[in-house]
MIDOSE-1310 file (N, C-alpha, C; in nm, 2 decimals, decimal comma, always signed):
residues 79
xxxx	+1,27/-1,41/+1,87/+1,16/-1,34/+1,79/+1,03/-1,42/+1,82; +0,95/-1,36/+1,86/+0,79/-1,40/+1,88/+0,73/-1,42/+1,78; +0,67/-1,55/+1,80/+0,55/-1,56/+1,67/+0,48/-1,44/+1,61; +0,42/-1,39/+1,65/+0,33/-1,25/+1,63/+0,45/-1,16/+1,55
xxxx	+0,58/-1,13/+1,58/+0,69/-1,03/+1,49/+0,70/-1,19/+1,38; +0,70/-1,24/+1,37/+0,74/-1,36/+1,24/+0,61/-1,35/+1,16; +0,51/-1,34/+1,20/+0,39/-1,36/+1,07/+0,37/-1,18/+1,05; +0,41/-1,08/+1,13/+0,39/-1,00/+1,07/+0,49/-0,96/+0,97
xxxx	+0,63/-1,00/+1,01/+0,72/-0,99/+0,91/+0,73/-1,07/+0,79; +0,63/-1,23/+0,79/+0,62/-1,31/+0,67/+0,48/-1,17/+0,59; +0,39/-1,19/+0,64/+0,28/-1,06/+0,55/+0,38/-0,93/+0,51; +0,44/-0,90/+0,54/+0,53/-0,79/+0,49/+0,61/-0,84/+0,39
xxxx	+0,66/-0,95/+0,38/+0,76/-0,98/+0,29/+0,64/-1,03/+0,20; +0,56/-1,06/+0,19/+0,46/-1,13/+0,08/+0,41/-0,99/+0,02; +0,38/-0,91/+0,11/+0,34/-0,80/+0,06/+0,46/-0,71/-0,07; +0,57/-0,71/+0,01/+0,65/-0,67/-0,11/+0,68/-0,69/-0,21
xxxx	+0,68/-0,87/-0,23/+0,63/-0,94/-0,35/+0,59/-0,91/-0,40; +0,46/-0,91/-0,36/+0,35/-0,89/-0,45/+0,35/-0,75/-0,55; +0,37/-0,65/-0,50/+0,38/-0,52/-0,52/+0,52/-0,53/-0,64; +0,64/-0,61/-0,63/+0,75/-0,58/-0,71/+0,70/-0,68/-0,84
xxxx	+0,63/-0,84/-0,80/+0,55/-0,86/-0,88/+0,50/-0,78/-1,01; +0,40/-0,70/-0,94/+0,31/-0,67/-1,01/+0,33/-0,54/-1,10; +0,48/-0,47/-1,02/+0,53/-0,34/-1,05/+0,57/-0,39/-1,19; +0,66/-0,49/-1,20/+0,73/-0,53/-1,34/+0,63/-0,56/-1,41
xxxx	+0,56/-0,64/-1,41/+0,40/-0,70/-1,47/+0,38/-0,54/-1,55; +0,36/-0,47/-1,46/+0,28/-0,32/-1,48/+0,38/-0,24/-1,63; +0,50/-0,22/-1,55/+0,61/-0,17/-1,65/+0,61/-0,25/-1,79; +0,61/-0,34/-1,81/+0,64/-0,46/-1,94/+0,55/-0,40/-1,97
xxxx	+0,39/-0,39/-1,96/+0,29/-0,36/-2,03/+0,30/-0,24/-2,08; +0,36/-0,13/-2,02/+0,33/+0,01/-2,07/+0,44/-0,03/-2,18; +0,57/-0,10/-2,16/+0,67/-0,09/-2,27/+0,59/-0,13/-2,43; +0,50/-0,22/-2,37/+0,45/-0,28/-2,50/+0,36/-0,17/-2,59
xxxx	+0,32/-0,04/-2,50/+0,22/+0,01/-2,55/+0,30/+0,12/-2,69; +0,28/+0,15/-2,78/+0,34/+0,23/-2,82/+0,29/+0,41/-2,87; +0,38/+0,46/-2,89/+0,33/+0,62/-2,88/+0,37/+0,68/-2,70; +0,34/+0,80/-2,70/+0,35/+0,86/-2,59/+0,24/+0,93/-2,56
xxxx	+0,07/+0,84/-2,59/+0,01/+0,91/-2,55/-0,03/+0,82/-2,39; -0,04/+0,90/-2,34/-0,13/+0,82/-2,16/-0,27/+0,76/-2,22; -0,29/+0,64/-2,14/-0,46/+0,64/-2,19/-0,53/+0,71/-2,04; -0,63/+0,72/-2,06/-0,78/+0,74/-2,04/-0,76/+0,72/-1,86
xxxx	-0,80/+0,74/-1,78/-0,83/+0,70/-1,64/-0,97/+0,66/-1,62; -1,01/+0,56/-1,60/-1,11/+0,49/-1,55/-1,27/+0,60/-1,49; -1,36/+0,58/-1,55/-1,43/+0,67/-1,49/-1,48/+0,70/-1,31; -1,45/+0,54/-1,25/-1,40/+0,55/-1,08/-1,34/+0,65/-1,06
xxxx	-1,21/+0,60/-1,13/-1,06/+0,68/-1,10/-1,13/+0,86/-1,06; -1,14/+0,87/-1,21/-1,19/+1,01/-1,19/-1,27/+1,08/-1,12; -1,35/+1,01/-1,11/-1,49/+1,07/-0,97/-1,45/+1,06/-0,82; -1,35/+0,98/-0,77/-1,30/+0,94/-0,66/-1,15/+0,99/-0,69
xxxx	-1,06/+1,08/-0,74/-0,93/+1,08/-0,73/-0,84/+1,07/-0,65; -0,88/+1,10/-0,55/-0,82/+1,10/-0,40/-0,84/+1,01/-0,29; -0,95/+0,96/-0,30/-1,01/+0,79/-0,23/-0,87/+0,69/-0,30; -0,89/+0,68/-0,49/-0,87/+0,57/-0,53/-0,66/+0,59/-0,56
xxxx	-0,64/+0,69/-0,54/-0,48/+0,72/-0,48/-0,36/+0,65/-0,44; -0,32/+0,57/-0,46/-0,24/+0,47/-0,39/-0,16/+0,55/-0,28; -0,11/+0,65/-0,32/-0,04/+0,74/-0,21/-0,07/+0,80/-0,12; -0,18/+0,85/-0,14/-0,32/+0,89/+0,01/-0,36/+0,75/+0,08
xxxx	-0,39/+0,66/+0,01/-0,46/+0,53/+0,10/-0,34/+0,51/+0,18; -0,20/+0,50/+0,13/-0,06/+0,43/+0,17/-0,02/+0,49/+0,33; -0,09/+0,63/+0,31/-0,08/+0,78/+0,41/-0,16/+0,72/+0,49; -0,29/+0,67/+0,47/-0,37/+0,71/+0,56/-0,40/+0,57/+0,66
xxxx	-0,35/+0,43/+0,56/-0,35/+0,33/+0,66/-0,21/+0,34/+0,72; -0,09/+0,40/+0,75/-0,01/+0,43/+0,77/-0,02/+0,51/+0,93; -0,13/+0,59/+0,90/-0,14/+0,72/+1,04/-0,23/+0,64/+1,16; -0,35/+0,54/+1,00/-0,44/+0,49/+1,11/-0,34/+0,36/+1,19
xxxx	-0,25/+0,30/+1,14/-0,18/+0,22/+1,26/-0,09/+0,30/+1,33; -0,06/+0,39/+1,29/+0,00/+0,45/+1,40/-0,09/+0,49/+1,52; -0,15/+0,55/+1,50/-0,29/+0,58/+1,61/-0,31/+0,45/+1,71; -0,31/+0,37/+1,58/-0,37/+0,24/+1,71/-0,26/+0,18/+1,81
xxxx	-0,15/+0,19/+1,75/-0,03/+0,15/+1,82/-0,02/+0,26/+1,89; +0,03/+0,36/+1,91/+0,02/+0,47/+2,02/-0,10/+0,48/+2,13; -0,22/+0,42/+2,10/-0,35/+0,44/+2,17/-0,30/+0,26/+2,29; -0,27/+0,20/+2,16/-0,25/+0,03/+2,30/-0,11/+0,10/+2,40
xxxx	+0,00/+0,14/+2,32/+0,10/+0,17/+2,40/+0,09/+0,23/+2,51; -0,02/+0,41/+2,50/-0,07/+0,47/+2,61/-0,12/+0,38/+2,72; -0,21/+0,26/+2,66/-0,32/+0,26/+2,78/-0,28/+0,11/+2,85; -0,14/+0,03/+2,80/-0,08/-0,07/+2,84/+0,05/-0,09/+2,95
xxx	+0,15/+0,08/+2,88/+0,27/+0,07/+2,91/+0,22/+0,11/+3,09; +0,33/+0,07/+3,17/+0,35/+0,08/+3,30/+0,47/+0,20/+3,33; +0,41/+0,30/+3,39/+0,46/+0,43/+3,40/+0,53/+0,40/+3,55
């Protein structure tokens, strides 16, 4: 394994951390909240709903590496 596959594999594994982290972090809080009403969405949130998306950003830095990797692949690989 190449340096370059090891630190992108250590940022990936930090990254997941962080995210299961913060997931539980996240969950405990709503447990604490009580009632079943939702609060409020941030007035950002609202005016941007689709910028501020975790699921659209996740899509879109997703397509944009793909692009870049297929664009080095094209103009690297030996045909």
């Amino acid at each position: 394994m190449s340096i370059y596959t090891l630190i992108i594999l250590l940022i990936g594994i930090g990254i997941l951390v962080y995210s299961l982290v913060y997931t539980l972090f996240i969950g405990k809080e709503r447990k604490a909240v009580k009632g079943d009403i939702d609060a409020e969405l941030p007035d950002n949130v609202q005016k941007h709903a689709y910028i501020r998306n975790p699921i659209f950003l996740t899509y879109a830095i997703c397509f944009g590496i793909l692009l870049v990797m297929i664009t080095y692949f094209a103009l690297t690989w030996t045909w």
